[in-house]
N, C-alpha and C positions, 0 to 999 in steps of 0.2 A: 502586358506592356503598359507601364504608368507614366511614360515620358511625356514632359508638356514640352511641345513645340510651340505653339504659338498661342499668346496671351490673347486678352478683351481687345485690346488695343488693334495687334494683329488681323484679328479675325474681321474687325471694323475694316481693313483695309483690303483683306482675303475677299472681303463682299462686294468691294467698291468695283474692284477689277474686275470680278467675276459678274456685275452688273453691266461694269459699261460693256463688257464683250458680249453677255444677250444681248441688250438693247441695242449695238451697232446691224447685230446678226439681224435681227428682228426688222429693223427701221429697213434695210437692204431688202428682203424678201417682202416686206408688204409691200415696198413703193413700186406701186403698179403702173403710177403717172410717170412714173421716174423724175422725178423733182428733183434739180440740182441741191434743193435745200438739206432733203432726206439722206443724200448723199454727204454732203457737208458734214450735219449732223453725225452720221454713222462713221464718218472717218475720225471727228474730233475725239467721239467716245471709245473708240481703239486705241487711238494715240495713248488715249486719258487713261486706259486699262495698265498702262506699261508705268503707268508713275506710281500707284500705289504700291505695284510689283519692287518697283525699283528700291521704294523706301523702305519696304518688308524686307529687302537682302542688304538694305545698309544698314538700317537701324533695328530691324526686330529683335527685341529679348532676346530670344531663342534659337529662330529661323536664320540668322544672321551665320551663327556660328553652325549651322547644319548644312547650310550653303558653301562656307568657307571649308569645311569638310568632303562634300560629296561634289561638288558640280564651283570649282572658284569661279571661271571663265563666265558665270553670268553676272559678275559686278561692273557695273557702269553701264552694261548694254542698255540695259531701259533708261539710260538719260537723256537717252534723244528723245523722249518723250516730251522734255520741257522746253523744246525748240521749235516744237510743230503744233500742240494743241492749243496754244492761245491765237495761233496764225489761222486756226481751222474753226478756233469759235469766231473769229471775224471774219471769216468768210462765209460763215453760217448764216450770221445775220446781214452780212451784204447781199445774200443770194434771197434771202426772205423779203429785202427791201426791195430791191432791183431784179425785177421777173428775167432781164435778158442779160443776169450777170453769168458771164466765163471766164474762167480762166485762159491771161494771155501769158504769152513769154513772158512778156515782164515782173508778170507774179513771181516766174522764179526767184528775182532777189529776196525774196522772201526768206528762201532757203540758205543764206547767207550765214547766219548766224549757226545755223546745223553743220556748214559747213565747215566754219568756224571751228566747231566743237569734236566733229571727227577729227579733224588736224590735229586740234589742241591733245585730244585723245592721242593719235599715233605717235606724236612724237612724244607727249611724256610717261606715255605708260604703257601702248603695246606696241615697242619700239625697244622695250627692255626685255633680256632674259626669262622667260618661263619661270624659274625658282624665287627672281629677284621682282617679281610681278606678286607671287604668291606672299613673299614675305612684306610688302608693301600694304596688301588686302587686309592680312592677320593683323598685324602691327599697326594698325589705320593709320601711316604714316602720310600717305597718299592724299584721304582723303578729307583730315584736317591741317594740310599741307595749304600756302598763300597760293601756289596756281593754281591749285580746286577749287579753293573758295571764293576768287576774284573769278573764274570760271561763274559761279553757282552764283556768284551776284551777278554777273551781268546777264544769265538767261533769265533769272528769276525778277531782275527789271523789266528783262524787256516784257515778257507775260504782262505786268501790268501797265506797259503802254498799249499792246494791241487790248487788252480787256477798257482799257478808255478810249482807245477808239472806237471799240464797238458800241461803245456806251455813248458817244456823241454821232455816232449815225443814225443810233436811236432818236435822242435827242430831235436829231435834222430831217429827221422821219418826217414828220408832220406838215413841218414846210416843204418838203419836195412832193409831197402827195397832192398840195393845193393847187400845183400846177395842171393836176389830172384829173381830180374831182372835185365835185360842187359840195359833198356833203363828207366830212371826217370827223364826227363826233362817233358814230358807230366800231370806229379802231382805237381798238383796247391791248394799250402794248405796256402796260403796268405787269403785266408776266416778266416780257422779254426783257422789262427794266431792272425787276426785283431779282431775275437769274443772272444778268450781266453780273448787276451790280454785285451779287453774291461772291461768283468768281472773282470781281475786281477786288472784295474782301479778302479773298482768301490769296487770294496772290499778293496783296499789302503783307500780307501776315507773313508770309515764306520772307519776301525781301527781308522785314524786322529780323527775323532768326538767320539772313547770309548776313546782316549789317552786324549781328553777334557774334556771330563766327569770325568776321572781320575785327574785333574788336580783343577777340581774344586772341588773337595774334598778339596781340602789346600786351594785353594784360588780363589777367585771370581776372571773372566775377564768375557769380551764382548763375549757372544757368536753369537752374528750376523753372524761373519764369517762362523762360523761351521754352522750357520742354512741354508746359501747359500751354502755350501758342500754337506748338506744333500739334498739339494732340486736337487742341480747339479746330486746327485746319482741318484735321484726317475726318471729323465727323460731320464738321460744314460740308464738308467735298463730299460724304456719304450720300446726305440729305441733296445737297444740287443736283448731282447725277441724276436720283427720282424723279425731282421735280421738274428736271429741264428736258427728262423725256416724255413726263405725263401731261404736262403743260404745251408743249408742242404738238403734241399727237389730240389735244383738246384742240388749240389756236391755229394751228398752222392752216386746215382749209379754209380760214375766215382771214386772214391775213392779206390785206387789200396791197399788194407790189405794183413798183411805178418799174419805169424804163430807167436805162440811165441816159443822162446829158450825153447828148452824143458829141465830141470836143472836136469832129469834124466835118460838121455842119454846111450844108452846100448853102451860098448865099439867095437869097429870097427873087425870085425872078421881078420886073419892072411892074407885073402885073398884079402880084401880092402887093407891093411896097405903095404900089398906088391906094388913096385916101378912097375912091370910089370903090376898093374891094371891101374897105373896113364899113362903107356906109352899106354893100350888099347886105356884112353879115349882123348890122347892126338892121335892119330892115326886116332880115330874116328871122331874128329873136322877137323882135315885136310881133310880125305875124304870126309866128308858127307855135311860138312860146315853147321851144323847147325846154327852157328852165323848168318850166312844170311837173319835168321829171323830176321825182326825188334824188335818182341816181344817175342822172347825166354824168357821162364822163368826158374826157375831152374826145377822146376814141370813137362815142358815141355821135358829138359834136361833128367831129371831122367828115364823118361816115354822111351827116346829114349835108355838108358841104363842098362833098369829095374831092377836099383835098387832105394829103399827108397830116397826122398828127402835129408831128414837128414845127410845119410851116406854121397851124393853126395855132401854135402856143406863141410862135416868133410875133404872130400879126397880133395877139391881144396882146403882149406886151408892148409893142412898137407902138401899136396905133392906139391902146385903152389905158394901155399903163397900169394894168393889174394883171395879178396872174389866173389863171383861170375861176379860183376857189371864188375872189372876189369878185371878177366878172362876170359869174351866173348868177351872184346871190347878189350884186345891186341891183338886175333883172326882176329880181322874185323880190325885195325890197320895193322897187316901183308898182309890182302889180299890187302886194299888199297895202300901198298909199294909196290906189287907185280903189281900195274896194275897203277899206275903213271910211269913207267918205265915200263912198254909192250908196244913192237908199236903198237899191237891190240888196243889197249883203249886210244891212242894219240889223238882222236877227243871227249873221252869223255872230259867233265867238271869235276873239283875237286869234285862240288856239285854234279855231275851223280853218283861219284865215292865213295863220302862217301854214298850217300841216297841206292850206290847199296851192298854197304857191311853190310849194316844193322843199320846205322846211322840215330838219326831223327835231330839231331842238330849240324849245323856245328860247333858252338864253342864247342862242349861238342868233336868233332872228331881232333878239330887246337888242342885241349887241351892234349889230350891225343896221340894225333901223336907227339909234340912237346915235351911232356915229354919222349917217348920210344925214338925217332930219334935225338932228341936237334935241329931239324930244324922246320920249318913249309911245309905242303903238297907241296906249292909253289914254293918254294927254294927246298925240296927235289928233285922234278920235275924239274927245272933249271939244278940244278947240273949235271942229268944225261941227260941231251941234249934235254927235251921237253920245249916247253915253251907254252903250252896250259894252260888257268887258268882256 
């Protein structure tokens, strides 16, 4: 038997699928923690199994018409793949961000557009005849028909809106972590930004090729281009599936997760809001210098204070007017002015000096010295007669 079923091209997308379904299987059986994230994860790349599938029985060379022969009834099934998995990579990274994210009701609108698509399915195409279904598949009248492909544009938009969302929660990472910890230079989300932004690529790239199909409703051009677009995606999306499992399965235990804002917040009792609480805890950093931890959290903080997280974020904002990040590190700021200038600590180093106040990065300590004092550690030291650097 010399039959070629399926091309380079094919086989590129035979592996893709047959990748994401290990590594869903895989990520499911190891997660012993049971991380909603590993979950997330292991659903997106299910979903994501059924796209390569879908395109191998609409477009493949070979496979296309071996399908339309033996088994028709699996054309279009796999297209609800492109209504769930851009919804599931941004839930992926919402759950990696936010330790106490779940799924509420409301998520379900999510599913709107799936739902969207089943309808749109029933009624234009298994809503007809059995023979007249078939002759629609063979004859692709169907499926370069304007409600398929005003269809295929509008799911293949929305993918790259949820892939920019997930790319600006990235983004807003940073700042919502300062609310919770004193030290963020150790979080390395250049991974999670280069796989977003991957997928956000490759999702750009699908819309160009529905806005061509859209185009060729009026008028005929060369689509060569677009078919090198298309292929360009199938091996992008090869490559991401690797790297956004191998890369997770490296980052994911070192990935520092906040809470999320809770939008129903019980208001601050008389006793908080009063100025003589803010002067306890400001009494209580000077004595006890908790900032001296490297890794104070607010958690941490709270735990020394006993009271609630929450409360404790509401009162340094209310009464200090920073968010935590800055509120531990003007603390560890004032110790390091106070010992650049002691003759005790004349023989330390600047770098002894900040690493001993609780500092893991010197430019993240030049930066923040420099904005409180408008000098640098170096010069402030000059000025007062040391000249140890």
């Amino acid at each position: 038997m010399n039959e070629v079923v399926f091309n380079f091209h094919d086989v590129v997308l035979l592996m893709t699928a047959m990748q994401c379904c290990f590594f869903a299987v895989l990520l499911v059986a190891t997660n012993t923690s049971k991380s909603p994230s590993n979950y997330f994860l292991a659903a997106f790349l299910l979903a994501h199994a059924f796209i390569p599938l879908h395109e191998l029985i609409l477009w493949g060379a070979v496979f296309k018409w071996k399908v339309r022969e033996v088994f028709p009834e699996a054309f279009f099934v796999g297209g609800f793949a492109y209504y769930v998995d851009a919804v599931l990579l941004y839930f992926y990274v919402k759950s990696l961000v936010f330790r106490d994210f779940a799924l509420k009701r409301r998520d379900l609108l999510h599913l709107i557009p799936l739902g969207i698509f089943i309808a749109f399915m029933c009624v234009m195409f298994y809503s007809r005849p059995y023979a007249e279904r078939i002759e629609l598949i063979r004859d692709e009248v169907f499926v370069y028909g304007a409600a398929y492909i005003s269809m295929d544009f509008f799911c293949k938009s929305l993918r790259v809106v949820y892939c920019a969302l997930s790319f600006l929660l990235i983004l807003k990472y940073k700042d919502i972590l300062k609310s919770t910890h004193s030290n963020i230079e150790k979080v390395d989300l250049l991974w999670l930004k280069l796989l977003v932004i991957g997928f956000l690529g490759v999702t750009i790239m699908e819309v160009i090729l529905s806005i061509s199909k859209i185009v060729g409703l009026i008028k005929t051009h060369d689509l060569k281009v677009f078919e090198y677009i298309g292929l360009t995606g199938y091996y992008s999306l090869f490559i991401l599936v690797n790297l956004l499992v191998f890369t997770s399965m490296r980052y994911f235990a070192t990935f520092e997760a906040v809470r999320q804002k809770d939008s129903h917040k019980k208001p601050l009792n008389d006793k908080l809001l009063n100025p003589e609480f803010a002067e306890k805890i400001d009494g209580l950093m000077r004595s006890e210098k908790p900032y001296l931890l490297p890794d104070i959290t607010l958690d941490i903080l709270a735990d020394k204070l006993a009271i609630p997280a929450k409360d404790l974020s509401m009162i340094i904002n209310r009464h200090f007017h920073n968010n935590f990040y800055e509120f531990i590190n003007n603390y560890r700021i004032e110790e390091a002015r106070k010992m650049l200038i002691d003759p005790k600590h004349k023989n330390k180093t600047i770098t002894d000096i900040y690493l001993e106040v609780g500092f893991n990065s010197k430019s993240v300590f030049n930066t923040f010295f420099k904005k409180i004092l408008s000098v640098t550690p170096s010069q402030y030291r000059q000025e007062h007669g040391e000249v140890k650097k």
